[in-house]
C-alpha positions in Angstrom: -1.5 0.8 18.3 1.3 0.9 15.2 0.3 -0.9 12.6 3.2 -1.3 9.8 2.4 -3.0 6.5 6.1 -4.7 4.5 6.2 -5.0 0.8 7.9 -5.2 -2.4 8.8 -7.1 -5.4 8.8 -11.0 -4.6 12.0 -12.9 -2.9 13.2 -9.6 -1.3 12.8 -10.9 1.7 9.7 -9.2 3.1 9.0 -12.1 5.4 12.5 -11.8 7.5 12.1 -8.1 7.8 8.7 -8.8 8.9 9.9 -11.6 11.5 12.8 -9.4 12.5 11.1 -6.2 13.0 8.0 -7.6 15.2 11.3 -9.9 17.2 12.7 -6.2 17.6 9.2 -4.5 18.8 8.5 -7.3 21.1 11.8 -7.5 22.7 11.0 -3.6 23.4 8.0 -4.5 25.4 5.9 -4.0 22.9 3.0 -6.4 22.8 3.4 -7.5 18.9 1.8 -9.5 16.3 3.0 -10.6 13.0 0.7 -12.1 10.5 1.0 -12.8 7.1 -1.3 -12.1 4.1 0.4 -14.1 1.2 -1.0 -17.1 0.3 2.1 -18.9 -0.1 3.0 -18.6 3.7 6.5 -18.5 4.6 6.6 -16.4 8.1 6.3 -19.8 10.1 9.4 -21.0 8.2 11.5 -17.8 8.7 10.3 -18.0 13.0 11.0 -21.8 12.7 8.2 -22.7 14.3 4.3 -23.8 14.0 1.8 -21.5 13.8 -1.6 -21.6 12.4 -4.9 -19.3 11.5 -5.5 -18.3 15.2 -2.8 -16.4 16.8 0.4 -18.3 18.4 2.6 -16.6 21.3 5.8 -17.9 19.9 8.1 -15.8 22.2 7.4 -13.4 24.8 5.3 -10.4 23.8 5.3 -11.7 20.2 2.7 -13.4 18.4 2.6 -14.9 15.6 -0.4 -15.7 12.6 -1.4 -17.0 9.0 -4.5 -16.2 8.3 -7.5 -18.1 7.3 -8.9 -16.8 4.6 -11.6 -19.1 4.6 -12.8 -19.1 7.8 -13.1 -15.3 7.7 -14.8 -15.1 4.3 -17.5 -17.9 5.9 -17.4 -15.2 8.7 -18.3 -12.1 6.8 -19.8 -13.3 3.9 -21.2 -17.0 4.6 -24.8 -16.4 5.0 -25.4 -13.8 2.1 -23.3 -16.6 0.1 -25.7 -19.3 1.0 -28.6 -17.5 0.0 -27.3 -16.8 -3.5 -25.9 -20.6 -3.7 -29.1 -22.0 -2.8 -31.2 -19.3 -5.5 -28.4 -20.3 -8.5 -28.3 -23.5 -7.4 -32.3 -23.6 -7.9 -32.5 -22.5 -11.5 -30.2 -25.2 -12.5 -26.3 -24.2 -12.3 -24.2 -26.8 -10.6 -23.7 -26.4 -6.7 -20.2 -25.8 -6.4 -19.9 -23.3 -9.5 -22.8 -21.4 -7.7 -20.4 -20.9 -4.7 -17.4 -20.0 -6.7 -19.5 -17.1 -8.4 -20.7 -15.7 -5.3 -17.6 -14.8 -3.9 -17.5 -11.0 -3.4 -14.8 -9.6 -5.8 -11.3 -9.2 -3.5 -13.1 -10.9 -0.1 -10.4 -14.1 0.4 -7.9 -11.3 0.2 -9.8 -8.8 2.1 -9.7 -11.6 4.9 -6.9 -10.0 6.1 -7.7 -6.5 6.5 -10.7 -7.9 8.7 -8.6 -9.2 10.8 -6.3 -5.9 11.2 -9.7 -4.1 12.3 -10.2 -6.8 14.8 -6.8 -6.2 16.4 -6.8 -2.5 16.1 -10.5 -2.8 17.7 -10.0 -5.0 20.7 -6.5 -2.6 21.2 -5.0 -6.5 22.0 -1.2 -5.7 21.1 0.8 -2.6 20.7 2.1 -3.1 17.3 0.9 -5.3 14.4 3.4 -6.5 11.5 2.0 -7.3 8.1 4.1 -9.5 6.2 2.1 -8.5 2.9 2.3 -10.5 -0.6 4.4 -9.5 -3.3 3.8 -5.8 -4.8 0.5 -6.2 -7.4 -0.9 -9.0 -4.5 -0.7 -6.1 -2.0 -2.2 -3.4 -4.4 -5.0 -5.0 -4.7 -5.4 -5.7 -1.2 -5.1 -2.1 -0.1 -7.6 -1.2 -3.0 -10.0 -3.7 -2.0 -12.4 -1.3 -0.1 -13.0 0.5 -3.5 -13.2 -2.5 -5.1 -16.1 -3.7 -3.2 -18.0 -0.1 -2.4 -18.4 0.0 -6.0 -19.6 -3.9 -6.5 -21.9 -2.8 -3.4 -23.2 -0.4 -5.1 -24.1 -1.1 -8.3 -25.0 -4.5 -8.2 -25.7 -5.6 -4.4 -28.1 -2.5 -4.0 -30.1 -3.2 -7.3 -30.7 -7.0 -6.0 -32.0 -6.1 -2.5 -34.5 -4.3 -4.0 -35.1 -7.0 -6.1 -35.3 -9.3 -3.3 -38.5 -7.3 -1.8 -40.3 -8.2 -4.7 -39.0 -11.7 -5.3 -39.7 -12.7 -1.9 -43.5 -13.2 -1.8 -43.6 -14.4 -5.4 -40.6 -16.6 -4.2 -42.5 -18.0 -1.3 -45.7 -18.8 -3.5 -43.7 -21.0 -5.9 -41.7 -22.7 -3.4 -38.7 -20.1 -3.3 -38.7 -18.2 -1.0 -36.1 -19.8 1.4 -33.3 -18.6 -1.4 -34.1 -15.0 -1.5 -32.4 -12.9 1.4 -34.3 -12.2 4.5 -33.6 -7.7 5.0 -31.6 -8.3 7.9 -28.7 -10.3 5.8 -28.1 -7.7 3.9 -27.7 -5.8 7.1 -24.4 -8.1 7.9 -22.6 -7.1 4.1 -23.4 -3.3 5.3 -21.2 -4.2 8.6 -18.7 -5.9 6.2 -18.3 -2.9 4.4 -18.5 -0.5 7.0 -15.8 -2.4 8.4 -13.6 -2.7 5.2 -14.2 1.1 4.6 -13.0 1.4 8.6 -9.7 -0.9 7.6 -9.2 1.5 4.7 -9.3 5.2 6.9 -6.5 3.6 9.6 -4.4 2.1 6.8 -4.4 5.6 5.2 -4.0 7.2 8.9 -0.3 7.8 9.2 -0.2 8.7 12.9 -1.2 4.7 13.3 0.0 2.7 9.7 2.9 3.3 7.7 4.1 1.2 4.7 7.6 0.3 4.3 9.0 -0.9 1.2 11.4 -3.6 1.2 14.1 -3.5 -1.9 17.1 -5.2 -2.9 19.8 -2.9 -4.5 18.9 -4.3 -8.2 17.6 -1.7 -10.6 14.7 -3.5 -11.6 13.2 -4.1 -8.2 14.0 -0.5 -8.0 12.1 0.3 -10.6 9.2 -1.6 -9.6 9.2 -0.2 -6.0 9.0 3.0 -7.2 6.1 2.4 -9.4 4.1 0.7 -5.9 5.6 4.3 -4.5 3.2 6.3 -7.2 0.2 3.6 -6.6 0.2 3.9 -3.1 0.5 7.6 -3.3 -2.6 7.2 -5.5 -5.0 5.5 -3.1 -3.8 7.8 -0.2 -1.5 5.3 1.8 1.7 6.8 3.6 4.6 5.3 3.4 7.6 6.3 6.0 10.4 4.0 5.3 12.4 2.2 2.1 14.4 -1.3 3.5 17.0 -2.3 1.0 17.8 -5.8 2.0 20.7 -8.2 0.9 23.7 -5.1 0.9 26.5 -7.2 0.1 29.2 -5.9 3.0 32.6 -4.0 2.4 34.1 -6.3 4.5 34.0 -8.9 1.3 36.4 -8.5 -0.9 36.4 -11.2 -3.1 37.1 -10.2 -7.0 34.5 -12.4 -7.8 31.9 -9.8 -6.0 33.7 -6.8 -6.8 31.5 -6.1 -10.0 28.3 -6.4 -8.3 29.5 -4.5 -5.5 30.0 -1.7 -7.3 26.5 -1.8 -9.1 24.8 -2.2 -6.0 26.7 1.5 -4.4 25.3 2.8 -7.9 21.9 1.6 -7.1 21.7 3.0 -3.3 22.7 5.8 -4.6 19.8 6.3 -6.9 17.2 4.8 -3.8 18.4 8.2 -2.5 18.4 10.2 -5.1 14.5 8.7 -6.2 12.9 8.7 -2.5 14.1 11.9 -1.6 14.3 12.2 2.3 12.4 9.5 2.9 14.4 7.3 5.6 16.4 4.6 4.0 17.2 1.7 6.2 19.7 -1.1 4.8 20.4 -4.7 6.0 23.6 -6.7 4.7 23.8 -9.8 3.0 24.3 -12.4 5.6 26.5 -15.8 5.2 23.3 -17.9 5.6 19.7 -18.4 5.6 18.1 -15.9 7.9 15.9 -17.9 10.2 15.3 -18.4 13.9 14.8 -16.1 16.2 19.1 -15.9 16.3 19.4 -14.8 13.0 16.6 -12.7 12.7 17.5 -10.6 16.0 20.8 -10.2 14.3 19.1 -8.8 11.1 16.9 -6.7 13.2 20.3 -4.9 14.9 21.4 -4.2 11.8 18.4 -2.4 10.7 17.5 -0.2 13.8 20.3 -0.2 15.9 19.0 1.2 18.9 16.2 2.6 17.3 12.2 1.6 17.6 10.7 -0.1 14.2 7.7 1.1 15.9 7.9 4.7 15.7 6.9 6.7 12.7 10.0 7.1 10.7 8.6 10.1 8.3 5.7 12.3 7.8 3.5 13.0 5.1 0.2 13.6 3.7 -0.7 11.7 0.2 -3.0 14.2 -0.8 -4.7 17.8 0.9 -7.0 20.2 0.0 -5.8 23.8 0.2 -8.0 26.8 0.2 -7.1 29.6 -2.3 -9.4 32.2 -1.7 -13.7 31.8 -2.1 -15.3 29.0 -3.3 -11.2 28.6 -4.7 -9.4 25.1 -3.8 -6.7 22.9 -4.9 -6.5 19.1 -4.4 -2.7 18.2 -4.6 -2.1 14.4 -4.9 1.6 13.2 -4.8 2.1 11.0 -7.4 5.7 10.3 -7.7 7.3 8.8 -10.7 4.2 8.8 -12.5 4.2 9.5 -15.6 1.6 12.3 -16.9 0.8 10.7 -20.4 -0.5 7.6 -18.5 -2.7 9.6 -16.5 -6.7 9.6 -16.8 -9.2 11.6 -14.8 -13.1 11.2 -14.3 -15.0 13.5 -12.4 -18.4 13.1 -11.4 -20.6 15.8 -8.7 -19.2 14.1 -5.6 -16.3 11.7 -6.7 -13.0 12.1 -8.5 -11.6 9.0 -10.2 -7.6 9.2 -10.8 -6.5 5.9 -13.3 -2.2 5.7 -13.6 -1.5 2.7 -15.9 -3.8 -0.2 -14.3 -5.0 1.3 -11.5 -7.8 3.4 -10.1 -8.4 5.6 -7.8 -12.3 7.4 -6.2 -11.1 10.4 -4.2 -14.6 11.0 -2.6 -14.8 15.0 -2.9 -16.0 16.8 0.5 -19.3 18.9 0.1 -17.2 22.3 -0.5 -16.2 20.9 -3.8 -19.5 19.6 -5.3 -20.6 22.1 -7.3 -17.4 23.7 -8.1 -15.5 22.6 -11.6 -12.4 21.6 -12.8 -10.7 24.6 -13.7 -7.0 23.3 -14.0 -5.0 19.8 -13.9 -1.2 20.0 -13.9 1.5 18.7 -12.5 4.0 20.5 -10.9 7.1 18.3 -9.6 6.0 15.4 -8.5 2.4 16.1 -8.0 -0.6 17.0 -9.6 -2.5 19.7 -8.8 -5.9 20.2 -9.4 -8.1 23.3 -9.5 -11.5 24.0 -8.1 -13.4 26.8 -8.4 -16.7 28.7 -9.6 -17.1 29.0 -13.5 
């Protein structure tokens, strides 16, 4: 199974690149799905047509979803959420701020990645499309298994054990029904088990890629390349940029002739930023592109006669090379980053990477643990850290 995730600055048009790629795979053969994961769902008005939170087979091969977040949070979380409802709701906070409280940090937005291990699971379709929410939306998606691993850890683990001595106190003063039973907490352990599975295929680039959808504006330019840096950072590979909305050469009104020119300047830098990294471009049409007309039309422009489901570039977001005993280096691309925003934590078994607002746990492998930091640069675009034996 491909799984390819679309995203970029808001109103780029991630949703008919979406719609048109998964058109493209499915009239391919390919068994596809689409779903969305913004909450402000716009994918059944780009296929003009109804769908809802259960898959729809809007066209042959190609199905079509927005996703419940609800109904997978009551899913995944519902029973451990009750139980902590019923114990606030006991010692006197209201019932409904009691539910609102409970609600694992990230979970209505890590709805979605459930429902990509689901698919990749069951091996239903042959590719799945993400139509993902604007750039910081998705960010926080993708780091949502770190996110959580640490809530887990630090606060769910200290109240299970305090559940084992709650309970029979709990039970003599009437109580007891509000304090977890052992085998709940068994059900967050699959729901982590399963966000942390969501995370290793996201990050496996011989199944998921990330594309980035652009316009040729130099802010949006500027902003994809920052999501380039943090998606670098928490190890996700990315194998395409989409620049969207190319205003043709075919127009040649004066009125356009300006912006014209500023957008050749800005593809220009799109190449110069990403490198060799495949640059696929899409023109400005004369008209809203929606319906599966349109967006077949869009989807010829962007592949020709090319697959949208074949990995378009190949890359690793960070190694570990050996340099000679008990000698390593980590190398972690972080592109466009800048060094004096940069932090780094290390602890035995965990390094933590922060660039601007975001953070990153690079769980070390065993090799590593008792060796120590002996250098941190960067060289290019990456920064290279040294392990060895002080």
């Amino acid at each position: 199974m491909r799984v390819i995730v679309h995203t970029g600055k808001g109103g780029v048009g991630k949703t008919s690149i979406s719609s048109a790629t998964a058109l493209r795979c499915a009239e391919m053969g390919l068994k596809t799905i689409v779903i969305s994961t913004d909450t402000a769902h716009s994918l059944a008005d780009s296929l003009e047509t109804k769908i809802g939170p259960e898959p729809v087979e809007i066209h042959p091969n190609l199905w079509a979803q927005e996703v419940d977040a609800r109904y997978s949070m009551d899913k995944y979380w519902g029973r451990i959420q009750r139980y902590l409802t019923a114990l606030f709701s006991k010692q006197g906070v209201d019932e409904i701020v009691a539910e609102e409280v409970t609600i694992l940090p990230g979970l209505e937005e890590g709805a979605h990645l459930l429902w990509i291990n689901q698919y990749v699971e069951q091996k239903q379709f042959d590719v799945l499309i993400v139509d993902a929410a604007p750039t910081a939306e998705t960010l926080r998606l993708l780091s949502l298994p770190d996110v959580t691993r640490w809530w887990f850890e630090r606060v769910l683990t200290l109240t299970r054990g305090a559940a084992k001595i709650l309970r029979p106190i709990g039970k003599l003063v009437g109580r007891g029904d509000s304090i977890p039973e052992p085998d709940a907490w068994d059900e967050v352990n699959v729901l982590f088990n399963t966000l942390d599975k969501v995370r290793d295929l996201l990050a496996d680039p011989s199944i998921s890629s990330v594309r980035l959808v652009v316009n040729p504006e130099k802010m949006v330019i500027k902003e994809t390349q920052r999501t380039y840096t943090y998606l670098n950072l928490y190890g996700y590979a990315t194998d395409a940029i989409i620049c969207n909305r190319i205003i043709p050469d075919e127009v040649t009104d004066p009125y356009f002739a300006m912006w014209k020119e500023n957008q050749k300047d800005n593809i220009a830098y799109i190449d110069e930023a990403f490198g060799d990294m495949p640059l696929l471009k899409a023109p400005l049409f004369g008209g809203e592109i929606s319906g599966l007309d349109r967006l077949r039309m869009l989807g010829n422009a962007l592949y020709g006669d090319t697959s949208p489901a074949q990995q378009m570039y190949s890359g690793h977001p960070h190694r570990i090379e050996p340099l000679g005993k008990e000698h390593y280096k980590l190398r972690v691309p972080l592109p466009f980053a800048d060094k004096r925003d940069l932090d780094m934590y290390r602890s035995r078994d965990e390094l933590t990477l922060r660039v601007g607002p975001y953070r990153r746990n690079i769980v070390l492998p065993h090799t590593l643990w008792d060796l120590e930091i002996k250098e941190a640069k960067f060289e290019g675009s990456t920064l290279n850290i040294e392990f060895a034996r002080v």
